[in-house]
N, CA, C and O atoms as a GROMACS GRO file, in nm:
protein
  352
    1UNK      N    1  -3.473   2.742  -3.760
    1UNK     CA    2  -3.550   2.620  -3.784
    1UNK      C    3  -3.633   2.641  -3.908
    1UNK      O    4  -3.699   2.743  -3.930
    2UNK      N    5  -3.622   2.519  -3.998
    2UNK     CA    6  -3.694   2.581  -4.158
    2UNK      C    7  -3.888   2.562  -4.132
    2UNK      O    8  -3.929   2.611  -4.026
    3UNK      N    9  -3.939   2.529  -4.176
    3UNK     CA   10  -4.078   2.484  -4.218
    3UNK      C   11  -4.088   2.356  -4.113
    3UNK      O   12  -4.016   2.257  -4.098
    4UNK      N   13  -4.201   2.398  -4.053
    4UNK     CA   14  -4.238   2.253  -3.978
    4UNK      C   15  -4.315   2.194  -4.038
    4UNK      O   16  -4.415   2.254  -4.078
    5UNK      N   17  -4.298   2.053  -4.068
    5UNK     CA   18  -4.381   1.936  -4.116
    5UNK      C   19  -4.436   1.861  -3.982
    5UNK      O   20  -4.404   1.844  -3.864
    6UNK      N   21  -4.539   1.826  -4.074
    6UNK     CA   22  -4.612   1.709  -3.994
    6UNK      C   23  -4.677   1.584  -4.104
    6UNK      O   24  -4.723   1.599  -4.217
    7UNK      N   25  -4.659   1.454  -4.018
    7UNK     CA   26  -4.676   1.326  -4.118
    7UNK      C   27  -4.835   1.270  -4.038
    7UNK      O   28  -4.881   1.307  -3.930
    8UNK      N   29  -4.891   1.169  -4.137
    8UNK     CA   30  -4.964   1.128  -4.082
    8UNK      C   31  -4.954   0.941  -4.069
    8UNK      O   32  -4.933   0.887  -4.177
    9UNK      N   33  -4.961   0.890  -4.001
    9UNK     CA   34  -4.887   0.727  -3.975
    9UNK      C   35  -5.051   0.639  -4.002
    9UNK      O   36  -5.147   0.636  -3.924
   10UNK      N   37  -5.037   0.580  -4.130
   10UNK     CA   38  -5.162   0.536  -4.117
   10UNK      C   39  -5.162   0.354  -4.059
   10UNK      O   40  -5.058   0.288  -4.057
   11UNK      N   41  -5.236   0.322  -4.036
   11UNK     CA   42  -5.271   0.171  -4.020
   11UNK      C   43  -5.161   0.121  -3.937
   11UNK      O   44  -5.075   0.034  -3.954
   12UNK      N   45  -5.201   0.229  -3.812
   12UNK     CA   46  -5.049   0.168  -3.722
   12UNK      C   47  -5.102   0.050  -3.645
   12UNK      O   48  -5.194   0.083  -3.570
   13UNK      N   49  -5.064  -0.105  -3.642
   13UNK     CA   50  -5.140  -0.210  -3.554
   13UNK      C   51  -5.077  -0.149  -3.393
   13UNK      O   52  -4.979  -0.088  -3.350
   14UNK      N   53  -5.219  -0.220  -3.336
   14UNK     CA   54  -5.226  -0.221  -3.182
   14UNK      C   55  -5.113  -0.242  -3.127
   14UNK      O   56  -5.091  -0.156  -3.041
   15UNK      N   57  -5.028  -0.322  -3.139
   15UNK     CA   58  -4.887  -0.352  -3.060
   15UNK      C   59  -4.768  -0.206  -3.061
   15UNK      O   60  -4.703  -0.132  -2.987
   16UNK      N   61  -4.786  -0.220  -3.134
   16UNK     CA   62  -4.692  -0.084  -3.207
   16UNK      C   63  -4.770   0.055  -3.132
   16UNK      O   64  -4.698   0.115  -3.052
   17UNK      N   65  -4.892   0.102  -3.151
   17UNK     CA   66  -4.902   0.184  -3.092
   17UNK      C   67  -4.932   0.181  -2.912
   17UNK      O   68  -4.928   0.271  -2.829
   18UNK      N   69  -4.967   0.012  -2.898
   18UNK     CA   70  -4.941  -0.001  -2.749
   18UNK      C   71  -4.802   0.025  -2.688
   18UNK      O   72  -4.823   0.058  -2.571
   19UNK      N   73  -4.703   0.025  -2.707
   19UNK     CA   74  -4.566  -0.007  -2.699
   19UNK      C   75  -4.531   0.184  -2.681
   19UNK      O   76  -4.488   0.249  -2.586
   20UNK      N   77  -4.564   0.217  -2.795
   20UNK     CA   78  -4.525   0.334  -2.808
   20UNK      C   79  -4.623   0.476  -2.663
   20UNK      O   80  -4.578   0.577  -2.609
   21UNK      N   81  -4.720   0.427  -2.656
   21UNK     CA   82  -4.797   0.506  -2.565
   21UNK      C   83  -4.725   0.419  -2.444
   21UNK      O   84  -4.627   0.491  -2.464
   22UNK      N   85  -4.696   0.361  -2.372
   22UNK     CA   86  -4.668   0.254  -2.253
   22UNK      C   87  -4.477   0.362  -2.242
   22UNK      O   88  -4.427   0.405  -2.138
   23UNK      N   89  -4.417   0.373  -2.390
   23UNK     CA   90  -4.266   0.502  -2.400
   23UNK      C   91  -4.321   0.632  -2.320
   23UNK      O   92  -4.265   0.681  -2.222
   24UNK      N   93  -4.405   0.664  -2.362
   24UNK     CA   94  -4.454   0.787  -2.402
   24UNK      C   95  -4.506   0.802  -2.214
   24UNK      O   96  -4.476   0.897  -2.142
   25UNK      N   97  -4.555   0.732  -2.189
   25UNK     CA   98  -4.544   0.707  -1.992
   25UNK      C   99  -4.471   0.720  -1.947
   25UNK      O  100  -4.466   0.820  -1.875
   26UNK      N  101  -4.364   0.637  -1.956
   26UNK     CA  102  -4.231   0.603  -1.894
   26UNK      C  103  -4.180   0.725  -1.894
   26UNK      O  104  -4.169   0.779  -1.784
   27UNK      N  105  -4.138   0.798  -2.017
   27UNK     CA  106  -4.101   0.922  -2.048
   27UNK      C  107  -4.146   1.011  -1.982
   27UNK      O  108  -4.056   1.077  -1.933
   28UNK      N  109  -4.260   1.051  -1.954
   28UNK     CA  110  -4.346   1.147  -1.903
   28UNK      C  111  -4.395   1.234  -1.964
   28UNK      O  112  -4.431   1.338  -1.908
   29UNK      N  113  -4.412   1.208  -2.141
   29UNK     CA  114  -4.358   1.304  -2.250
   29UNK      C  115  -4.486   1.244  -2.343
   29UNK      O  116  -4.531   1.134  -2.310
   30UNK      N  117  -4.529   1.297  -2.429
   30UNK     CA  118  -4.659   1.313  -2.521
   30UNK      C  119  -4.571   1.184  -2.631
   30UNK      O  120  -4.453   1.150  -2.640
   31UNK      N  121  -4.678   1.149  -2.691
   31UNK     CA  122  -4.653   1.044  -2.771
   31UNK      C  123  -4.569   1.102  -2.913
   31UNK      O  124  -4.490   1.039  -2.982
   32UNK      N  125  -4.610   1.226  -2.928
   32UNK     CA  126  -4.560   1.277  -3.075
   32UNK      C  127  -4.422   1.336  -3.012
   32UNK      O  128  -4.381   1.431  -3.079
   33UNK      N  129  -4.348   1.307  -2.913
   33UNK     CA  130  -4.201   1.349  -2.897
   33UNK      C  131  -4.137   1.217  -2.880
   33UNK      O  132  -4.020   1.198  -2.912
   34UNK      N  133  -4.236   1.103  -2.818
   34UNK     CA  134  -4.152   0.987  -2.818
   34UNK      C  135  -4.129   0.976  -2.975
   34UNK      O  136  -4.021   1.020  -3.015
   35UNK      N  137  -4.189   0.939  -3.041
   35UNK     CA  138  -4.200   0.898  -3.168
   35UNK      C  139  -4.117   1.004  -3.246
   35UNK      O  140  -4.071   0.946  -3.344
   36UNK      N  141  -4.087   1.108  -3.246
   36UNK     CA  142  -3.994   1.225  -3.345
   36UNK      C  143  -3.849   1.170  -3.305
   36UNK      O  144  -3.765   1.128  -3.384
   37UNK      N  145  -3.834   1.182  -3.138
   37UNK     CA  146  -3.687   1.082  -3.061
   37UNK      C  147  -3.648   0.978  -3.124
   37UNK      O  148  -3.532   0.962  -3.164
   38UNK      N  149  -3.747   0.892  -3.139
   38UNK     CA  150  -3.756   0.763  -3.218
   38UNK      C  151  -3.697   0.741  -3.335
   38UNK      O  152  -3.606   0.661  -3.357
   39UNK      N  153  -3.756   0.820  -3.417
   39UNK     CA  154  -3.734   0.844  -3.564
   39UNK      C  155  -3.576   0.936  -3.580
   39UNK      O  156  -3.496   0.935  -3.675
   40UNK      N  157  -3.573   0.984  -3.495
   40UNK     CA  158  -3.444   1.102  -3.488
   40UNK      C  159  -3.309   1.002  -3.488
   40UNK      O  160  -3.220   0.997  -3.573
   41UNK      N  161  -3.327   0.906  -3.336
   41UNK     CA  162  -3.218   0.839  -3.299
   41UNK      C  163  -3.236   0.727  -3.407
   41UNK      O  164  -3.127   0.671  -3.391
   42UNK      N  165  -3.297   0.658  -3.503
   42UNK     CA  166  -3.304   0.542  -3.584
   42UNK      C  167  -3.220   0.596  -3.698
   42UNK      O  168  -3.154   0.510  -3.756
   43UNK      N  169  -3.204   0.754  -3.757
   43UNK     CA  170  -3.159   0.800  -3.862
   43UNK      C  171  -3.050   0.828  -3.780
   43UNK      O  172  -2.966   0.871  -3.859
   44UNK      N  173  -3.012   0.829  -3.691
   44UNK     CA  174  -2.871   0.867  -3.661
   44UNK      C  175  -2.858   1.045  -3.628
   44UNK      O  176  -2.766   1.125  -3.645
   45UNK      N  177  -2.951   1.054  -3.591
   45UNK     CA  178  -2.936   1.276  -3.614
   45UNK      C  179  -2.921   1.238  -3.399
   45UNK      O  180  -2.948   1.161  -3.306
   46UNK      N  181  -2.863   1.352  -3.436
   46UNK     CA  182  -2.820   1.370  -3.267
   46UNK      C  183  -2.936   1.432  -3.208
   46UNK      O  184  -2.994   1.499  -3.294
   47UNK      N  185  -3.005   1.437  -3.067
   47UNK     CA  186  -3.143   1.523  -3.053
   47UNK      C  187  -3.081   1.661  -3.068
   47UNK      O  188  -2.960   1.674  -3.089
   48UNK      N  189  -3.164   1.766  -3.059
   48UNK     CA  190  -3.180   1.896  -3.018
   48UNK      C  191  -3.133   1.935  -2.885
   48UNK      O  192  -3.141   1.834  -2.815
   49UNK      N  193  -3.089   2.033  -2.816
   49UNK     CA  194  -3.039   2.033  -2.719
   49UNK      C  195  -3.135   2.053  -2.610
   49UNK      O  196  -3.083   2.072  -2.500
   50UNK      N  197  -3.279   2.052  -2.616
   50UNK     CA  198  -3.355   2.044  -2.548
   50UNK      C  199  -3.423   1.917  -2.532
   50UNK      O  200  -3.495   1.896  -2.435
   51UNK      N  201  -3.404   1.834  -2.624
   51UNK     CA  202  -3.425   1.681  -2.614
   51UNK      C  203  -3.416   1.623  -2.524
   51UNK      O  204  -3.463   1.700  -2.440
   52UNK      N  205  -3.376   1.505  -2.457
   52UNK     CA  206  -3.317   1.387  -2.381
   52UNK      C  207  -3.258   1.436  -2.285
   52UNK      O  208  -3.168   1.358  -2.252
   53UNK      N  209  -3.261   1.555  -2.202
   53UNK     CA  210  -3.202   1.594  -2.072
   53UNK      C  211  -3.264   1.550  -1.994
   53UNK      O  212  -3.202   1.482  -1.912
   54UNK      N  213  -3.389   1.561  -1.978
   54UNK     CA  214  -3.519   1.542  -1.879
   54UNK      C  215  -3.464   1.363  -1.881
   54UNK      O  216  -3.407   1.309  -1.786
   55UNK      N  217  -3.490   1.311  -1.985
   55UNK     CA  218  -3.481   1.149  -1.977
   55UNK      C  219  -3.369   1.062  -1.949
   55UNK      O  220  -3.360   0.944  -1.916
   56UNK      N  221  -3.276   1.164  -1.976
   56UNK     CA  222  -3.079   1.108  -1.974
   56UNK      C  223  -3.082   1.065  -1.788
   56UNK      O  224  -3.017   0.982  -1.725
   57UNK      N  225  -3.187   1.166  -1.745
   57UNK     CA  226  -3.206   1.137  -1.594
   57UNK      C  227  -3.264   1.092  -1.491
   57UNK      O  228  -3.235   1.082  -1.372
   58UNK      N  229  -3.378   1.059  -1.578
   58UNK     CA  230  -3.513   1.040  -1.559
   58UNK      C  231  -3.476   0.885  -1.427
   58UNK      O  232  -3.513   0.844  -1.316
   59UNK      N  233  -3.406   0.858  -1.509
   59UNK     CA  234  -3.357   0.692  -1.378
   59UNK      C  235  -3.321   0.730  -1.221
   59UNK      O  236  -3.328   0.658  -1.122
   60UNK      N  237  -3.286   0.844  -1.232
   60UNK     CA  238  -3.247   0.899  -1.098
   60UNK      C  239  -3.317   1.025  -1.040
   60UNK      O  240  -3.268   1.068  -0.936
   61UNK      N  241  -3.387   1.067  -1.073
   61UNK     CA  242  -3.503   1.162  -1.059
   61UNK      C  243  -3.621   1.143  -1.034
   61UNK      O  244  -3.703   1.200  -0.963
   62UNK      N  245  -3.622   1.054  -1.100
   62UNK     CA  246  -3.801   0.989  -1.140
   62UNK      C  247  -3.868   1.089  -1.228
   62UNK      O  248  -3.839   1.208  -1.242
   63UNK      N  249  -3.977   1.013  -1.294
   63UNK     CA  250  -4.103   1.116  -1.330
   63UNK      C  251  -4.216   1.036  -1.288
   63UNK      O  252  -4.218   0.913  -1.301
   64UNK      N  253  -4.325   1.114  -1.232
   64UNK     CA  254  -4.431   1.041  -1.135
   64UNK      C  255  -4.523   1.113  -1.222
   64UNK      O  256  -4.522   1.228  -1.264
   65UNK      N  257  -4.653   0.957  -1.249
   65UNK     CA  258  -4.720   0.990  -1.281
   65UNK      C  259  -4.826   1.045  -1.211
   65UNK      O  260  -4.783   1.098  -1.108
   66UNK      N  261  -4.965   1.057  -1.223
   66UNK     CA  262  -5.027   1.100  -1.100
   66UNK      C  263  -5.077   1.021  -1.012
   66UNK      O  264  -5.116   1.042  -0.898
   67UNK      N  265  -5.072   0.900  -1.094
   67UNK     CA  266  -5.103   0.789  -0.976
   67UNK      C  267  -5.013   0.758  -0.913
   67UNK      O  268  -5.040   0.693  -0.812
   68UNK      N  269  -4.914   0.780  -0.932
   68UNK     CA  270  -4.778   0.767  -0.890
   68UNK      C  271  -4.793   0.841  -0.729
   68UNK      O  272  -4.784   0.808  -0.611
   69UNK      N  273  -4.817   0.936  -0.793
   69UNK     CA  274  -4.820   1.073  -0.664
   69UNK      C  275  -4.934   1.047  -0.571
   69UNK      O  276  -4.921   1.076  -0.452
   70UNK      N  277  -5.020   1.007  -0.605
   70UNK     CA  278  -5.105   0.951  -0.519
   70UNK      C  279  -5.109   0.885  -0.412
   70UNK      O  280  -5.138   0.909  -0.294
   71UNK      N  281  -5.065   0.776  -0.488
   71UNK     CA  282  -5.015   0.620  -0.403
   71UNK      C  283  -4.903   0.707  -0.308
   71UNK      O  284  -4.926   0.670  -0.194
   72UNK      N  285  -4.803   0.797  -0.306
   72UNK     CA  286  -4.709   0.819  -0.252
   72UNK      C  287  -4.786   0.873  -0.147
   72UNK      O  288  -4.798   0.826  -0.034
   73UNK      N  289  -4.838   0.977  -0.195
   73UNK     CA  290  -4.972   1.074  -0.073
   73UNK      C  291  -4.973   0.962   0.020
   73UNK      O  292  -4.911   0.945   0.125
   74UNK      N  293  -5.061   0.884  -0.046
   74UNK     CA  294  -5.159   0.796   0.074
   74UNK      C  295  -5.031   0.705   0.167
   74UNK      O  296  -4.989   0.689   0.282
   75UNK      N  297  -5.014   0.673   0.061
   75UNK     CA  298  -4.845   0.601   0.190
   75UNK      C  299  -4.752   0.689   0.285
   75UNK      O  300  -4.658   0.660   0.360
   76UNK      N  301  -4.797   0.772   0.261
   76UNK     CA  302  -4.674   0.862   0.344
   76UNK      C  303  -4.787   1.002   0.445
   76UNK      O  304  -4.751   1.088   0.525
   77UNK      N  305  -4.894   0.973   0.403
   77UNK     CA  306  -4.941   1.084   0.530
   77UNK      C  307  -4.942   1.087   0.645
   77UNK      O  308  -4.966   1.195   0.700
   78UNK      N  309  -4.913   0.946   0.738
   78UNK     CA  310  -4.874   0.994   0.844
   78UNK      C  311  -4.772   1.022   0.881
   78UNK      O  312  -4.775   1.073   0.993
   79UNK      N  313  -4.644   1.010   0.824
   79UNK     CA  314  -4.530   1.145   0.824
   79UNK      C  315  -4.534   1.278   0.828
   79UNK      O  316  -4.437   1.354   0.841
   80UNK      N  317  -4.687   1.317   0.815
   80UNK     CA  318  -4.776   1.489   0.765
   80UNK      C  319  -4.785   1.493   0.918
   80UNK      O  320  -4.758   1.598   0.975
   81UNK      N  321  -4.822   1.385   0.988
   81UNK     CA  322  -4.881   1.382   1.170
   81UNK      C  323  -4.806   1.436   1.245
   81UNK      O  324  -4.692   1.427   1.200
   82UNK      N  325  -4.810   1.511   1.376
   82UNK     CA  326  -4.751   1.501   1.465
   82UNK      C  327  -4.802   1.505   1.601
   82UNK      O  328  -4.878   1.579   1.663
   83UNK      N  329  -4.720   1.381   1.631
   83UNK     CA  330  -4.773   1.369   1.775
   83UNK      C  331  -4.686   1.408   1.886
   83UNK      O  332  -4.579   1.375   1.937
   84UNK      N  333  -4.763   1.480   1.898
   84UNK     CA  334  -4.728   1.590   2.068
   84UNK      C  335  -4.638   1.538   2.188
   84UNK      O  336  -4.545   1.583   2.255
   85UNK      N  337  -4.723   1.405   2.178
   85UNK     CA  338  -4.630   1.370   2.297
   85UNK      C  339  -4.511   1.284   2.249
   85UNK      O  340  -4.482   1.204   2.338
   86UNK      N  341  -4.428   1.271   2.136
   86UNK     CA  342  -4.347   1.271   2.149
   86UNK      C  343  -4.265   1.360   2.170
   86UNK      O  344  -4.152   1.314   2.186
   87UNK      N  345  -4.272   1.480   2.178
   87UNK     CA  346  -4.208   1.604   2.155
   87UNK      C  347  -4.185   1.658   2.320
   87UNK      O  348  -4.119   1.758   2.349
   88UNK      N  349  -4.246   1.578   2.407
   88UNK     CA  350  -4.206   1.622   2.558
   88UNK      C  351  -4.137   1.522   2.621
   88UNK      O  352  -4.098   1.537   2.737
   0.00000   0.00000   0.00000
């Protein structure tokens, strides 16, 4: 891998960087990988082979955020219960 660069994106409007942080969720992935993906797949370069595995699957896996995990907690703890007398 040669020299790593880094750019700086100036006067990005609100929509654009709303849009892009709202990816960057979905993904489960930091905003500066949505946006390199972005830029990668618009030029046509194929990802890296560590790229888009996590996301190629992501539809059938899920990625949970933590509220995500939360809400699941609280919905599902009494499945954690057990009651005794069903068990006789």
């Amino acid at each position: 891998m040669g020299q790593v660069k880094s750019i700086t994106i100036h006067q990005m409007d609100d929509q654009l960087a709303r849009m892009i942080e709202a990816e960057a969720k979905k993904r489960g992935t930091s905003k500066n990988k949505v946006i390199k993906t972005l830029l990668a797949q618009s030029l046509g370069m194929k990802p890296s082979a560590g790229d888009g595995r996590r996301d190629a699957f992501a539809e059938f896996s899920g990625i949970w955020s933590a509220d995500d995990l939360a809400t699941f907690t609280t919905r599902t703890a009494d499945f954690e219960r057990v009651d005794t007398d069903d068990w006789r």
